[in-house]
C-alpha positions as CSV (number, residue, x, y, z in Angstrom):
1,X,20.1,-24.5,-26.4
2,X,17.8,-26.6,-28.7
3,X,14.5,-26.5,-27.8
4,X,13.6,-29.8,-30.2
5,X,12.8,-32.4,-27.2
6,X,14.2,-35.8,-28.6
7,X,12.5,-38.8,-27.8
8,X,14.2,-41.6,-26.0
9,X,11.2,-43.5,-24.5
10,X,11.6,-46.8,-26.7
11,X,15.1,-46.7,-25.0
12,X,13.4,-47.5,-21.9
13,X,16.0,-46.2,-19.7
14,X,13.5,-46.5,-16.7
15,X,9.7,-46.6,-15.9
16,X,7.9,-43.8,-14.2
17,X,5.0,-45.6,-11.9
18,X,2.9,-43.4,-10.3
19,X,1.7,-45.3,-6.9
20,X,-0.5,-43.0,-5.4
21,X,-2.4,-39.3,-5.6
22,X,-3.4,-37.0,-2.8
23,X,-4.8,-33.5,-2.7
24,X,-3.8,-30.8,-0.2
25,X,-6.6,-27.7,-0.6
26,X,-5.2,-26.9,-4.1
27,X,-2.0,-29.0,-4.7
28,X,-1.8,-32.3,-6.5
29,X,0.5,-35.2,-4.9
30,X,1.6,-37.3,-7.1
31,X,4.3,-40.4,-5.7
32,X,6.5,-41.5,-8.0
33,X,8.4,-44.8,-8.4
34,X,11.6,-45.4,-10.9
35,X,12.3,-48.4,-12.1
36,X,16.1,-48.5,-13.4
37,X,17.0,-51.0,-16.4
38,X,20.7,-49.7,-15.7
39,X,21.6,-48.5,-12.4
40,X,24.0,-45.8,-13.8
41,X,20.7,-43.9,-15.3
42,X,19.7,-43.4,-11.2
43,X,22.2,-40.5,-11.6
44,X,20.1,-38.6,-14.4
45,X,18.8,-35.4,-13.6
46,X,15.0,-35.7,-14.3
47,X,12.5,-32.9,-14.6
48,X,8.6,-33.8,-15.1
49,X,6.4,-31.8,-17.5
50,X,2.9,-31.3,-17.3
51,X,2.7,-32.1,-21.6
52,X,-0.8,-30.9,-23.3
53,X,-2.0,-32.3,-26.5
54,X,-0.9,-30.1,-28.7
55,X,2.9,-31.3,-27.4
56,X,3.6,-28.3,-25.5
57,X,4.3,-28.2,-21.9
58,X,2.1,-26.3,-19.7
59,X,3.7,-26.8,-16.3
60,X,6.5,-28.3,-14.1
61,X,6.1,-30.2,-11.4
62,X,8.0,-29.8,-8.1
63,X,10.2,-32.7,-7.0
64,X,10.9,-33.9,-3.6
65,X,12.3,-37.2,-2.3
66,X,14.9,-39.0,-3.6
67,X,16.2,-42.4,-4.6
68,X,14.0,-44.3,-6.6
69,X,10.9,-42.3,-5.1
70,X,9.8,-39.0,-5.7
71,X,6.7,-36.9,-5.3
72,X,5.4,-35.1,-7.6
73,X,4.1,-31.2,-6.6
74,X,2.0,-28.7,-8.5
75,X,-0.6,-25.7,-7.4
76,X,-3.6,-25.8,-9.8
77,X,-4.2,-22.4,-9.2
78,X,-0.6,-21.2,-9.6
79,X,1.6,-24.3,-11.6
80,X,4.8,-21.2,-11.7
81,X,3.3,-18.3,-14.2
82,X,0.7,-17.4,-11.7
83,X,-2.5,-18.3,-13.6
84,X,-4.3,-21.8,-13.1
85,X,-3.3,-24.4,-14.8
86,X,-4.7,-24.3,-18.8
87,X,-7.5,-26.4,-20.0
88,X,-6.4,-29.4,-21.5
89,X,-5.3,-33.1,-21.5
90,X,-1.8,-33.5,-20.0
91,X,0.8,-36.1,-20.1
92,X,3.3,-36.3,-17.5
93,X,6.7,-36.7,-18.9
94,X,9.7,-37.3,-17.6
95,X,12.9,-35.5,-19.3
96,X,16.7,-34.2,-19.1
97,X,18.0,-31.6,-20.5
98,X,17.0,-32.4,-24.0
99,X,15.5,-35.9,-23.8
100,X,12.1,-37.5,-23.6
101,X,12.8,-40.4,-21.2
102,X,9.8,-41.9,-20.1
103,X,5.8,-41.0,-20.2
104,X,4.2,-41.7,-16.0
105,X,2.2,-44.8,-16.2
106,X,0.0,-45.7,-13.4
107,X,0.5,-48.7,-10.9
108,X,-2.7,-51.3,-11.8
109,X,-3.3,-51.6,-8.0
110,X,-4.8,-48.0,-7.6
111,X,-6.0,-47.3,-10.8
112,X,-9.2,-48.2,-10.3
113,X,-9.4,-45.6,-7.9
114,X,-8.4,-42.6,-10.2
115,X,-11.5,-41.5,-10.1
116,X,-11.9,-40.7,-6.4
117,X,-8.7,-38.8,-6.9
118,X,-10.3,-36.3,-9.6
119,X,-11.6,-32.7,-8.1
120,X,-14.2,-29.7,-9.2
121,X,-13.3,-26.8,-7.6
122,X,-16.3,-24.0,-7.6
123,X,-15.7,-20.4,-8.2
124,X,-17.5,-17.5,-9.8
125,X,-20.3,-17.9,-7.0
126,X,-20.5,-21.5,-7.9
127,X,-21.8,-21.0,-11.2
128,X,-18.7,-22.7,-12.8
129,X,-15.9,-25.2,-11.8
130,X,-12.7,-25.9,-12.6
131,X,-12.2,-29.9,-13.1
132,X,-9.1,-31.9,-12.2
133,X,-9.8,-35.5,-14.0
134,X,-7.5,-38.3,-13.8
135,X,-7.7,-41.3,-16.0
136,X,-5.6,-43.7,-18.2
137,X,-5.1,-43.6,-22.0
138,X,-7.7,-46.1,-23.7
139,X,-6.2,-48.4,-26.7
140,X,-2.4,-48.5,-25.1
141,X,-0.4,-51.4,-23.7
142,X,0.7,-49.8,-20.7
143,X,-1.3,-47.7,-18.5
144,X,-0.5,-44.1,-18.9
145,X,-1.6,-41.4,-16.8
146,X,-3.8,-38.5,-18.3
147,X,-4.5,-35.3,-16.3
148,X,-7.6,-33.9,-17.5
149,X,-7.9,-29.7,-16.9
150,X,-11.1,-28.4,-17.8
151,X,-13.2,-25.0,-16.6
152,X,-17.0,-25.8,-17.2
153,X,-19.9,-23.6,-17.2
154,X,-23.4,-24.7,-15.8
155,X,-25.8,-26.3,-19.0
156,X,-29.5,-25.7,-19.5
157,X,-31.5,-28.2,-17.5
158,X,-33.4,-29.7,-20.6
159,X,-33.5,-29.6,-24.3
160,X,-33.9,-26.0,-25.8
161,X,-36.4,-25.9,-28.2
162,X,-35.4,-24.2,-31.9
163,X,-37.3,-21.0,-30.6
164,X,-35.6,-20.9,-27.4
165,X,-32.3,-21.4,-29.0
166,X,-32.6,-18.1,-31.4
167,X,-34.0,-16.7,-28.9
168,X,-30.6,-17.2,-26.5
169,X,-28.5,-16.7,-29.3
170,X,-29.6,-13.1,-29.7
171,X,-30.6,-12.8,-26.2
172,X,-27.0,-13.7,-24.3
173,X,-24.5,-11.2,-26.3
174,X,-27.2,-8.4,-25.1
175,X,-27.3,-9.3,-21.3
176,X,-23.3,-10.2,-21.2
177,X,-22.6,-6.3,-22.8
178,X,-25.9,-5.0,-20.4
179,X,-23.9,-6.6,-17.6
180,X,-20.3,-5.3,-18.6
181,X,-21.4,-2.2,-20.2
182,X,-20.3,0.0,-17.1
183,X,-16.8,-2.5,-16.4
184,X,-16.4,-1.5,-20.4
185,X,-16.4,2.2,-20.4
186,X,-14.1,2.2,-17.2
187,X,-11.4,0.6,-18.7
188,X,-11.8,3.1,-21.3
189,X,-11.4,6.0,-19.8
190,X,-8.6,4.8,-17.7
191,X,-6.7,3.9,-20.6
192,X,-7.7,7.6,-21.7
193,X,-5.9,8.6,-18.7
194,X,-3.1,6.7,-18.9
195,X,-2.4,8.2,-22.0
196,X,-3.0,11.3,-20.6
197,X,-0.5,11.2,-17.7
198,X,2.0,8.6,-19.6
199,X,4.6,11.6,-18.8
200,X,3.9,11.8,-14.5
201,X,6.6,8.9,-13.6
202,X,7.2,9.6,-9.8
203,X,3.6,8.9,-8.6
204,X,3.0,6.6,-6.4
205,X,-0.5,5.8,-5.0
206,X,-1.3,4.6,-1.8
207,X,-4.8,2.8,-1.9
208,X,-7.0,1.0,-0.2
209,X,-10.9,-0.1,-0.8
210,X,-11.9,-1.5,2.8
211,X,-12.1,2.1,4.6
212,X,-12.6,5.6,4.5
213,X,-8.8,6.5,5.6
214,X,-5.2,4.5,4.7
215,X,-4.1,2.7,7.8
216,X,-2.0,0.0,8.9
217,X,0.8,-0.9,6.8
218,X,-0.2,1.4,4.1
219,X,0.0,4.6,6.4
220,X,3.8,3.1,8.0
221,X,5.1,3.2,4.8
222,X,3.8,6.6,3.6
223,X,4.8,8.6,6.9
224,X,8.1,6.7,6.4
225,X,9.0,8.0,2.9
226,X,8.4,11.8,4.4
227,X,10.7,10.8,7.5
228,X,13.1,9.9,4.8
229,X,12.2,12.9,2.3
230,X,11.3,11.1,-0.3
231,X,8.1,13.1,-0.7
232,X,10.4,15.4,-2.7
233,X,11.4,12.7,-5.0
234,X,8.3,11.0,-6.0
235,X,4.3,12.7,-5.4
236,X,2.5,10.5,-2.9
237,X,-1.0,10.1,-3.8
238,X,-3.8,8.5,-1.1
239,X,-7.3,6.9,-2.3
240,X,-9.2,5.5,0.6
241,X,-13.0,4.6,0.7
242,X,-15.3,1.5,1.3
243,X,-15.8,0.4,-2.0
244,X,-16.3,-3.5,-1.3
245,X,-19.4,-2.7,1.4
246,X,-20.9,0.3,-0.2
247,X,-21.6,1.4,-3.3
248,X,-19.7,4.7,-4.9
249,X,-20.7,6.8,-6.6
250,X,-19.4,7.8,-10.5
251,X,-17.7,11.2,-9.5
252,X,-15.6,8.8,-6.9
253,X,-14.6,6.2,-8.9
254,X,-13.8,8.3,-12.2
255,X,-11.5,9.8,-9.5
256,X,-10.1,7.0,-7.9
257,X,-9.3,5.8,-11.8
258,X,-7.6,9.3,-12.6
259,X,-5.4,8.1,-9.5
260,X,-4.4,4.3,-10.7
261,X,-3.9,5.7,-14.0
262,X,-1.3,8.4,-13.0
263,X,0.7,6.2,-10.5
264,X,3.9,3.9,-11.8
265,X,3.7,2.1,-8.5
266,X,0.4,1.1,-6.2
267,X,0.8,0.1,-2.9
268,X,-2.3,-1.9,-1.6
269,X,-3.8,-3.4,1.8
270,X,-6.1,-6.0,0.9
271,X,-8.2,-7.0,-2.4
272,X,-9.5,-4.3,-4.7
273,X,-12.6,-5.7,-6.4
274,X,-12.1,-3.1,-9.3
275,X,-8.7,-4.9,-10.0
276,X,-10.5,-8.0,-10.7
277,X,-12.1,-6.3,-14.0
278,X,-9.3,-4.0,-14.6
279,X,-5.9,-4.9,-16.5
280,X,-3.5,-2.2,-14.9
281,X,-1.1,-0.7,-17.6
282,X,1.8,-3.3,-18.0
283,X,4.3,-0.4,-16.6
284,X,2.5,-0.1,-13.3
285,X,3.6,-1.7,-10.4
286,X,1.1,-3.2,-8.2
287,X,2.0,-4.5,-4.0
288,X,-0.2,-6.1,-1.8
289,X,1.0,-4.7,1.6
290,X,-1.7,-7.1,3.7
291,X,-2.1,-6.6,6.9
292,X,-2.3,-10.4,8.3
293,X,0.7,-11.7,9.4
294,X,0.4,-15.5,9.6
295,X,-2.5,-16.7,11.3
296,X,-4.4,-19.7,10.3
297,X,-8.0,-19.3,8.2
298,X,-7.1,-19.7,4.2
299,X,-8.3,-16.8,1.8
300,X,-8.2,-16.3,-1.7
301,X,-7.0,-19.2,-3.8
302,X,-6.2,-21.0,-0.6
303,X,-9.7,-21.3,-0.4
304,X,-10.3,-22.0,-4.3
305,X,-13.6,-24.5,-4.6
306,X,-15.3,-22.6,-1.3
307,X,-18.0,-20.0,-1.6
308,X,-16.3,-16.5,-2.2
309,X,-13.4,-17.6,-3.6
310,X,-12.1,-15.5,-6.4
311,X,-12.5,-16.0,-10.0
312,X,-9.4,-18.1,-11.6
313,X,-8.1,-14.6,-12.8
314,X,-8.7,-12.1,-10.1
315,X,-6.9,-8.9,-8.6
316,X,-4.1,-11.1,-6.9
317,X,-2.8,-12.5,-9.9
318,X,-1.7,-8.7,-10.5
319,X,0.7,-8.2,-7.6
320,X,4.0,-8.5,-8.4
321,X,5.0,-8.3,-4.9
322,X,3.9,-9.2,-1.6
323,X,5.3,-8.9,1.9
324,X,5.5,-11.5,4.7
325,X,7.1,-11.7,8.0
326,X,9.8,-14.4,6.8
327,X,10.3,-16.2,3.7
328,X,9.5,-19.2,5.6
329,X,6.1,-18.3,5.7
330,X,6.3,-16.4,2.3
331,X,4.6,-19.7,1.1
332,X,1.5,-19.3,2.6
333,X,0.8,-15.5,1.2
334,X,2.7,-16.7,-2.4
335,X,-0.7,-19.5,-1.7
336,X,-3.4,-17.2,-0.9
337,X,-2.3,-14.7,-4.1
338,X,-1.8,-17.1,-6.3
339,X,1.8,-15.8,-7.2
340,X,5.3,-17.7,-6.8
341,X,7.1,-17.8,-3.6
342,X,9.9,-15.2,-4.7
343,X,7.3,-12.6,-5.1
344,X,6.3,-12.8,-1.4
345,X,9.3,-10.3,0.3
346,X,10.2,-10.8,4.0
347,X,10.5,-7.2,5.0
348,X,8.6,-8.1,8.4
349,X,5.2,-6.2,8.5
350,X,5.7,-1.8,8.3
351,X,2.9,-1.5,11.0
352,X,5.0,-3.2,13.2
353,X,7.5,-0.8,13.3
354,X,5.8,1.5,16.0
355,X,4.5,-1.8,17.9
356,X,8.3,-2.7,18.4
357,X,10.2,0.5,19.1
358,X,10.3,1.2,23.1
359,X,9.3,4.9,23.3
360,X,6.0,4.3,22.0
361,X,5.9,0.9,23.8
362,X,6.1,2.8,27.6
363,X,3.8,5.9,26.1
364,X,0.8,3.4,25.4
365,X,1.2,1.6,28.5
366,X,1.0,4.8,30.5
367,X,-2.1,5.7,28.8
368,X,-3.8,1.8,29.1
369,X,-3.0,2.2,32.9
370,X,-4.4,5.5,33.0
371,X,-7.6,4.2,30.4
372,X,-8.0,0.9,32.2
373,X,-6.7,1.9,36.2
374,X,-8.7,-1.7,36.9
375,X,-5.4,-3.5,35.1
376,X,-3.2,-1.9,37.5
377,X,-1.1,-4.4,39.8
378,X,-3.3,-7.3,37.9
379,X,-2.5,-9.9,35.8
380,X,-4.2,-9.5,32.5
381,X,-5.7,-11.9,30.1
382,X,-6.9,-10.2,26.8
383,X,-10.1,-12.4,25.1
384,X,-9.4,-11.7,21.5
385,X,-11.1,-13.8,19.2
386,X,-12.2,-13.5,15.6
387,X,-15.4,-13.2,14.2
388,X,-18.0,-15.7,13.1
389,X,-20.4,-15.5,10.2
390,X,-19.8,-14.9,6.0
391,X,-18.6,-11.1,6.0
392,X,-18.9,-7.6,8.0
393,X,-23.0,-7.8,7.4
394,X,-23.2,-10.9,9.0
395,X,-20.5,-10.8,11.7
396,X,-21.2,-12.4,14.8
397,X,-19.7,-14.1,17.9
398,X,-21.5,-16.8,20.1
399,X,-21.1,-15.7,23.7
400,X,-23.1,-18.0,24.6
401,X,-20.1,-20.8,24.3
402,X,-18.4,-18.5,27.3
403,X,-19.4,-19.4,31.0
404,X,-18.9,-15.8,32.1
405,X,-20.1,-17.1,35.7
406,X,-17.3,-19.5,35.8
407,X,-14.3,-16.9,33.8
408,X,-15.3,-14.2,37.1
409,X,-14.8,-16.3,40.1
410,X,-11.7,-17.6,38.3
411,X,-10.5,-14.0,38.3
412,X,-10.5,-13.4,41.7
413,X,-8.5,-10.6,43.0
414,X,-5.8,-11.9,40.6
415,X,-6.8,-11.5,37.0
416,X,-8.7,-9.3,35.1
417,X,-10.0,-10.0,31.3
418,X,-10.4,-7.0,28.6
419,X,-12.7,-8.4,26.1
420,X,-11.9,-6.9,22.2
421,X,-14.0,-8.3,19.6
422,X,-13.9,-8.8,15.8
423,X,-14.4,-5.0,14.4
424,X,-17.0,-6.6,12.6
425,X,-18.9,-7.9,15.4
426,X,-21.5,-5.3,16.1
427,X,-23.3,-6.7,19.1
428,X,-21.2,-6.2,22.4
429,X,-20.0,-7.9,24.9
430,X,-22.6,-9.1,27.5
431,X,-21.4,-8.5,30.9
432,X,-23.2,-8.2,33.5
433,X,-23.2,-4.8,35.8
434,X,-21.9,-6.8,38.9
435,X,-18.5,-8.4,37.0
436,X,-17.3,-5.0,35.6
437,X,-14.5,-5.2,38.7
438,X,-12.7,-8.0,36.7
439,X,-14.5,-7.6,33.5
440,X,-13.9,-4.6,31.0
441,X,-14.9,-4.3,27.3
442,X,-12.0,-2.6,24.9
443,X,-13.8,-3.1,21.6
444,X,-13.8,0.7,21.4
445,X,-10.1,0.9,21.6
446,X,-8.6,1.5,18.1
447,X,-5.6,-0.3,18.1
448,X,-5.2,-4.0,19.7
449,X,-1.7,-4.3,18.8
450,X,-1.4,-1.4,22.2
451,X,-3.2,-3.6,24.2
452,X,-0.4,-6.2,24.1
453,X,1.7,-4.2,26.0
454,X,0.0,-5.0,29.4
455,X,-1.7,-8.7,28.4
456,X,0.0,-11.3,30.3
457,X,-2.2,-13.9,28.4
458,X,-4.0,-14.0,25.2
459,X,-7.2,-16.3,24.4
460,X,-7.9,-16.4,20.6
461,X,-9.2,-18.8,18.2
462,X,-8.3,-18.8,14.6
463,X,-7.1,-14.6,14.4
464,X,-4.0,-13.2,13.1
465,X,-3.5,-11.2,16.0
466,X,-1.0,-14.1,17.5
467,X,1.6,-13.1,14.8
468,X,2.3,-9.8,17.0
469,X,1.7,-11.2,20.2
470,X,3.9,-13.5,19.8
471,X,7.1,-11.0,19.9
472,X,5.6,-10.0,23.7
473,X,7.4,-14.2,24.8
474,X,4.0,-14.1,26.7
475,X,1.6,-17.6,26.6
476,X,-1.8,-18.3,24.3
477,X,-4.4,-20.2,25.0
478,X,-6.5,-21.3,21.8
479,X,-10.3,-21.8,22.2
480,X,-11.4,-23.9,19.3
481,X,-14.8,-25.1,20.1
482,X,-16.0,-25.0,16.1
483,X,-12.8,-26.1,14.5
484,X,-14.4,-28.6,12.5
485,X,-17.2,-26.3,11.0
486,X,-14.3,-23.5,10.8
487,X,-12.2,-25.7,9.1
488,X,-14.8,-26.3,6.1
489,X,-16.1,-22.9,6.2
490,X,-12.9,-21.1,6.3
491,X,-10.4,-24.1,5.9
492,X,-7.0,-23.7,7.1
493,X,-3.9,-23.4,5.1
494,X,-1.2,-24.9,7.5
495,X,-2.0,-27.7,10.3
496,X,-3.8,-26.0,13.4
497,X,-2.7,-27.5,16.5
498,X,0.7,-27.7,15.0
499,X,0.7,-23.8,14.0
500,X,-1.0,-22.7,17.4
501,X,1.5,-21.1,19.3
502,X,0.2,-22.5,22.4
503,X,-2.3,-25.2,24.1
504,X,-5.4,-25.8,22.0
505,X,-8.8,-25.8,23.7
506,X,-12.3,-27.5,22.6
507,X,-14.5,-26.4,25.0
508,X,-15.0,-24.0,27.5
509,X,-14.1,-26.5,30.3
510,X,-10.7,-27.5,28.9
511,X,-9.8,-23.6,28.3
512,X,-10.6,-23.2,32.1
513,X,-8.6,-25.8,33.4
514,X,-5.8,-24.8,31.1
515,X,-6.0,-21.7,32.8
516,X,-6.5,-23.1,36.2
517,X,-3.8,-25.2,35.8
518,X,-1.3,-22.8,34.0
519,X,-1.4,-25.4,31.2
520,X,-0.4,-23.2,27.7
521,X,2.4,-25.1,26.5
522,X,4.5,-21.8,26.1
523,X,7.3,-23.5,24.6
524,X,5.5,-23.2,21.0
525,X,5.8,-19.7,21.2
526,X,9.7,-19.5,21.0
527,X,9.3,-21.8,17.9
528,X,6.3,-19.7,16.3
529,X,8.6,-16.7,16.5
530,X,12.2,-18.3,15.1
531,X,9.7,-19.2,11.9
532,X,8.0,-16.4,11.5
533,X,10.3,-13.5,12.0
534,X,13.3,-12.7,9.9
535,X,13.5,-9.3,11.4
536,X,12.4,-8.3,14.9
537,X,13.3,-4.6,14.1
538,X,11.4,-1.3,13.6
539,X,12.5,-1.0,10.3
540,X,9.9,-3.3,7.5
541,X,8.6,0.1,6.4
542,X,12.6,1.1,5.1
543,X,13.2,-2.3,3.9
544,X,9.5,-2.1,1.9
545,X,11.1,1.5,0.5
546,X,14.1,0.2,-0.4
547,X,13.0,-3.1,-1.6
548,X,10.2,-1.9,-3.6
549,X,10.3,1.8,-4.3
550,X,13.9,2.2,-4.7
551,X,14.1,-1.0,-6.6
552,X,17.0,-2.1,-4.5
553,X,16.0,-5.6,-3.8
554,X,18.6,-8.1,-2.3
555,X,20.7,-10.1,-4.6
556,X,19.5,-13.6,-3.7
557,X,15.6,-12.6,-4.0
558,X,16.6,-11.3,-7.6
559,X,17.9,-14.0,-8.7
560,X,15.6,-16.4,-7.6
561,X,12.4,-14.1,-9.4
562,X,15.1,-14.4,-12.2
563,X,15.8,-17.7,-12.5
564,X,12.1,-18.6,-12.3
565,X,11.4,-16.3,-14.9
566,X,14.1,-18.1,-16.6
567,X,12.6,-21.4,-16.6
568,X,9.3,-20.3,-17.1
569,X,10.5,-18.9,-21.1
570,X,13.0,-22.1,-21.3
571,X,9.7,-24.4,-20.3
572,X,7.2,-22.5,-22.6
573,X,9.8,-22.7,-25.4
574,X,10.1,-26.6,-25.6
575,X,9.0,-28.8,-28.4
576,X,7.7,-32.0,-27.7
577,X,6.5,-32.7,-31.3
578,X,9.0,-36.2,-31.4
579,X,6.1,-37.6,-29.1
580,X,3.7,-38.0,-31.8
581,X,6.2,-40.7,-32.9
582,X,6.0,-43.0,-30.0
């Protein structure tokens, strides 16, 4: 296929008007209106290309709609070859196969308001942004859109004096390589190593840097592949400490380096801060196996523009596979990551597995009954919200928003409440001696996920643990007293009350009416799960295996990584040099 792009705007087969921008956290909306001259060139097949200065285009945008109005779609953070987008001044031009059609002008009646539409997003603990600018072309007839990409650094406050200028030049260089100087003689001795061990092709490490032991879906998966004896095939290797809280010492990260550099495949939990520093050799493997399953607060580049939000390259952008629950909601991990949708894999979550088979189900409620004999012939209603504050130093919750007077008498001889905070949260529950009969706190239970087995009602806020409560079809009540501060804290990457799973509460007197009244709206539940679940098995951890270790990944999710892979070379390939011209 010829890659020359011909231009065919003086044709003027149609006009491109853009009519309006929106933002949605970190994706541009742009609506499109086409204006035919012919009515036959409505059937054209159109593709719009993010076009830099340098006549190369940088990014496609996705289309929806149809007729003669379309919007325009694209991820800043992630436009399809999971960096942000470059720096540069971009045209937006509209194409077939292997024509230049049309450039996107703007409507006159909102351009004046371009301006507004522009966005800095913050990152690198707000000491740089990365600008989105929208304006029109100056010295043109028609009113053509420019998308201006830049990532800025803060300036010095005043004029630098000659003295202070030497004085920086030779100054900076020292403090950037002071600063770096340990980061540098990492990478070099894990490249040492992976020289080393370039022969050792069956390891594969199981890692985490948020604990002292591998749990959760890390530990499913490795007691899986000995089930299935496949610790014979390949040497499974384990590094587990607390690097991102406390600091390690030289012997343990020389160590935990030896490990990465040894291993053709690395199966994660959550973010690894060395990874955001550390280019992993091109054959390694690297897949986040996060533990969340789909609850509400954004993270990573979800987040991008809030404080401690990762840098625009970061250890996401190394992943080359992820795991959801369903592809449904693969977008929303694809989101946080900063990868494509096709690299998020519904396998269902490996933990999971031994919350869902039956044997272990009537084991842990024998042991609850016996733990908690109060629960007994009760109903139960677990109070299971996440934490408040920036991080595990500063985790918090404000029981002061909880009428523990009014929750007691409620109870009556009907209902009793387990209370199981935030890990995180430090200071316990305050209940008083005289309500222990209907009051009990579980925070020194390890595992919530048991605890389902004999809730009959869960009260939450914003926490992932609704994703597995949700396969109990048993109701939620959400108490959202702070969602506006959580919102802009936090932010949220779906729509709240329409992703609640149940009735949404403000204050402490609506949750206790709900309550009173039986009010949860328990028919969102049945919805939450037919999205969310692809599988409602006990085997993620086999289809993870298969998927990933064994390279046996289904044929449609192949071909979709494929095709975008495709399109990616085809897009990066194009010439739009004919521009110059018009």
């Amino acid at each position: 296929m010829n890659n020359q792009m011909r231009n065919c705007i003086n044709e003027k087969k149609f006009q491109a008007i853009v009519t309006g921008i929106e933002w949605e956290r970190i994706h541009v909306h742009l609506d499109v209106k086409l204006i035919y001259s012919n009515p036959e060139y409505s059937e054209l097949p159109l593709t719009f290309y993010a076009v830099n200065g340098l006549n190369k285009a940088k990014a496609m945008f996705k289309v929806s709609g149809q007729g003669d109005k379309l919007r325009l779609s694209m991820n800043i953070t992630n436009p399809g070859d999971c960096e942000c987008l470059k720096m540069g001044t971009y045209s937006i031009i509209v194409c077939d196969e292997e024509r230049i059609l049309a450039r996107c002008v703007v409507d006159p009646e909102i351009s004046p308001q371009l301006e507004n539409k522009s966005r800095s997003f913050l990152h690198n603990g707000r000491t740089k942004s990365f600008v989105v600018n929208f304006c029109i072309t100056e010295n043109e007839e028609e009113l053509t859109l420019l998308m201006y990409v830049m990532d800025a650094a803060r300036t010095p406050t005043k004029i630098q004096s000659n003295r202070e200028l030497v004085k920086n030049a030779f100054d900076e260089p020292k403090n950037v390589f002071r600063k770096n100087a340990a980061k540098i003689g990492w990478k070099f001795l894990y490249h040492r190593y992976v020289r080393k061990y370039r022969k050792e092709k069956n390891n594969i490490l199981f890692m985490t840097e948020q604990s002292k032991v591998i749990g959760s879906n890390l530990q499913a998966v490795y007691d899986r592949m000995i089930e299935r004896g496949l610790d014979e095939k390949y040497t499974l290797l384990t590094s587990a400490r607390p690097s991102s809280y406390e600091e390690q010492t030289r012997k343990s990260t020389r160590e935990t380096l030896k490990k990465v550099a040894k291993s053709k495949l690395i199966f994660i939990d959550d973010h690894i801060p060395m990874f955001d520093w550390l280019e992993l050799n091109e054959k390694t493997t690297l897949a986040q196996l996060w533990h969340a399953g789909a609850g509400f607060k954004s993270s990573g580049y979800s987040r991008w523009g809030h404080l401690g939000c990762p840098a625009p390259y970061s250890c996401h952008r190394q992943y080359k596979y992820g795991i959801a629950g369903s592809k449904h909601i693969g977008k929303f991990f694809a989101e946080v990551f900063g990868i494509n949708d096709e690299q998020i894999l519904p396998t269902g979550m490996p933990r999971m597995d031994e919350y869902l088979d039956p044997k272990y189900r009537a084991e842990k409620t024998k042991e609850l009954y016996e733990k908690y004999p109060l629960c007994r012939g009760k109903k139960v209603i677990l109070f299971a919200p996440t934490y408040r504050g920036r991080g595990r130093a500063k985790a918090y919750y404000p029981y002061e928003m909880i009428d523990f007077n009014r929750l007691y008498e409620f109870c009556g001889e009907e209902y009793v409440v387990l209370f199981k905070m935030h890990p995180w949260v430090a200071q316990p529950v305050p209940i008083d001696p005289d309500k222990t009969d209907r009051f009990i706190d579980v925070n020194t239970f390890p595992n919530i996920n048991d605890l389902f087995y004999i809730t009959d009602l869960l009260i939450t806020d914003y926490s992932s643990n609704i994703f597995e409560f949700s396969l109990m079809r048993k109701p939620m009540l959400f108490f959202a007293f702070d969602k506006l501060q959580y919102a802009y804290s936090r932010g949220f990457h779906r729509d709240y009350e329409e992703a609640a799973p149940g009735k949404v509460c403000y204050d402490f007197n609506q949750l206790m009416t709900a309550l009173e009244q039986k009010d949860y709206e328990y028919e969102k539940v049945e919805d939450y799960v037919e999205k969310h679940f692809d599988y409602i098995d006990s085997n993620a951890s086999d289809r993870v295996i298969d998927w990933i270790v064994l390279e046996k990944l289904p044929s449609d999710i192949k071909k979709e990584i494929n095709q975008n892979a495709k399109n990616l070379r085809r897009m990066h390939k194009l010439d739009f040099s004919e521009l110059k011209e018009n």
